[in-house]
MARDRENFI-830186 format. One record per residue (C-alpha): residue number from 1; y, x, z negated. Coordinates in Angstrom, 2 decimals, decimal comma, padded with zeros to 5 digits. Last residue first. Layout:
(pt NUM; (Y; X; Z));
...
This chain:
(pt 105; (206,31; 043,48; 037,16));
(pt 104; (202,43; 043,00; 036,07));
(pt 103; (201,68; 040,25; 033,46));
(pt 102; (199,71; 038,32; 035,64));
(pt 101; (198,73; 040,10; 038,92));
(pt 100; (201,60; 040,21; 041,36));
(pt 99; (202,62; 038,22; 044,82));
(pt 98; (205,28; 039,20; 046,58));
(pt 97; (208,61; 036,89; 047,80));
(pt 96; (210,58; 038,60; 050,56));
(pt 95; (214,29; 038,15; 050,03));
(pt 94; (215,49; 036,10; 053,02));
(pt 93; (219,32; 035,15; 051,75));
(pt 92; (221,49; 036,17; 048,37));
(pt 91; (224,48; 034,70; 047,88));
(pt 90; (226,76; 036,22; 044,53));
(pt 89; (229,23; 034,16; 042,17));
(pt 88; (230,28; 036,26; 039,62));
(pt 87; (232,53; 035,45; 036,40));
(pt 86; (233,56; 037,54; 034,21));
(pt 85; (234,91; 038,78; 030,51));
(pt 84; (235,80; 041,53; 028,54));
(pt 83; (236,44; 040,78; 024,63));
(pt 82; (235,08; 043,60; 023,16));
(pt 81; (231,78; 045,12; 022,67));
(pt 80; (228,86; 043,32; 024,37));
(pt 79; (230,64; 043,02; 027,70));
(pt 78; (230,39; 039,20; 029,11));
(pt 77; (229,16; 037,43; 031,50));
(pt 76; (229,53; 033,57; 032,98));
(pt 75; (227,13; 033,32; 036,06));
(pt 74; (227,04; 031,56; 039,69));
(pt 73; (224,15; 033,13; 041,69));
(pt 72; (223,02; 031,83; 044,60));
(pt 71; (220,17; 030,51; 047,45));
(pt 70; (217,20; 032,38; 049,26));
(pt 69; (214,10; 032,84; 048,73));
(pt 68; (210,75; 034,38; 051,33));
(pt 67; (207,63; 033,45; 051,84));
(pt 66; (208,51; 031,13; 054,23));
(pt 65; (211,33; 028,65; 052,72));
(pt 64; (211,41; 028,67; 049,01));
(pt 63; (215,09; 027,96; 048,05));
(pt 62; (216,69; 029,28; 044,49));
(pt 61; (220,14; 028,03; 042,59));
(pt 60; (220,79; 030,43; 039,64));
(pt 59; (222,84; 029,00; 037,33));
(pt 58; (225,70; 029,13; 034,63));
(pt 57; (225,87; 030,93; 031,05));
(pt 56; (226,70; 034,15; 028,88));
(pt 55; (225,27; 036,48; 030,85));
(pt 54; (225,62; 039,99; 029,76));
(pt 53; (228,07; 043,18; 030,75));
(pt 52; (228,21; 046,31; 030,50));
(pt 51; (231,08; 049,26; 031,04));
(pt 50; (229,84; 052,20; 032,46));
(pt 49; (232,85; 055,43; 031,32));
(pt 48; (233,13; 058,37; 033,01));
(pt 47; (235,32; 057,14; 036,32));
(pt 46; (237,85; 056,48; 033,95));
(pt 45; (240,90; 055,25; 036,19));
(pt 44; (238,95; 051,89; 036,83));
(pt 43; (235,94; 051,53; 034,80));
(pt 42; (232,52; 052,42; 036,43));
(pt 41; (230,15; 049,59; 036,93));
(pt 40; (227,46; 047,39; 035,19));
(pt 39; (226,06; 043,85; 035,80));
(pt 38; (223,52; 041,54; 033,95));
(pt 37; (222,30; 038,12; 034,96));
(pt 36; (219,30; 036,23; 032,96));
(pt 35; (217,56; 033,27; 034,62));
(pt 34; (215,75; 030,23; 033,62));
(pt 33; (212,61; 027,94; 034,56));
(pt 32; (211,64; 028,15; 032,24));
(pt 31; (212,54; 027,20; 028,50));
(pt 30; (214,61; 029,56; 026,62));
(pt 29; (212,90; 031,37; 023,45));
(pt 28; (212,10; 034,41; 025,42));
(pt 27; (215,50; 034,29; 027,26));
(pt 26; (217,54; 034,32; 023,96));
(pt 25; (218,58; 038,14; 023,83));
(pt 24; (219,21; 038,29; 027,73));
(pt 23; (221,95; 035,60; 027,38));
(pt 22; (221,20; 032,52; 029,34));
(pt 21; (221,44; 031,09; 033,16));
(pt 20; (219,52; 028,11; 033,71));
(pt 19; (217,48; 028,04; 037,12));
(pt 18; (218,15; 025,54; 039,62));
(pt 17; (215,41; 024,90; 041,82));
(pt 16; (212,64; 026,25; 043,74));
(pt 15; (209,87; 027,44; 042,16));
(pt 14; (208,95; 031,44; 041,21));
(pt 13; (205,40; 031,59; 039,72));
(pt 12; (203,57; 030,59; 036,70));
(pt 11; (206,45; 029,16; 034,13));
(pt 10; (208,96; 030,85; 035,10));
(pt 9; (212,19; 033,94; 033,63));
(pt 8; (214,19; 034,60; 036,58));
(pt 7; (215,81; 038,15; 035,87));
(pt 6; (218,90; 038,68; 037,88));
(pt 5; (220,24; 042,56; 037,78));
(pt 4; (223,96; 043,35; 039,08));
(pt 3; (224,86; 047,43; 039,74));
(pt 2; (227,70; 050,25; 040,00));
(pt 1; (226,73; 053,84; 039,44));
């Protein structure tokens, strides 16, 4: 039950560009555009346990091409409890961009 979440936190609508990476807590207060990554998986040898992590910094790079983005991920995270302690770098290529009301997610 392994998985990586990006938030992109705009103005209006998604724009091309880097996006600041920050800690989930402070994205409300952070000024757009700007991204939050977080990531869970099973620990090794415990195959009960999720460990957690938050961003801590970095950037999401996005490009608008077509109604659809592409670009990277290059984040600092870090497990809530503890002193754990990563850092990602993830591509992503052709994601279809949609359209929502205001508000809606």
């Amino acid at each position: 039950d392994s998985g990586v979440a990006v938030v992109l936190y705009e103005r209006d609508s998604l724009i091309t560009g880097p996006h600041t990476v920050v800690n989930p807590d402070m994205a409300m207060s952070a000024s757009a555009p700007a991204a939050s990554v977080v990531m869970r998986w099973m620990r090794a040898g415990r195959d009960t346990v999720l460990v957690g992590f938050r961003s801590q910094g970095g950037t999401v790079r996005i490009e608008l091409l077509g109604g659809q983005a592409s670009g990277d991920v290059n984040a600092r995270l870090r497990a809530p409890t503890g002193s754990d302690t990563l850092l990602i770098h993830a591509v992503f290529r052709d994601v279809p961009v949609v359209t929502t009301a205001a508000g809606c997610s």
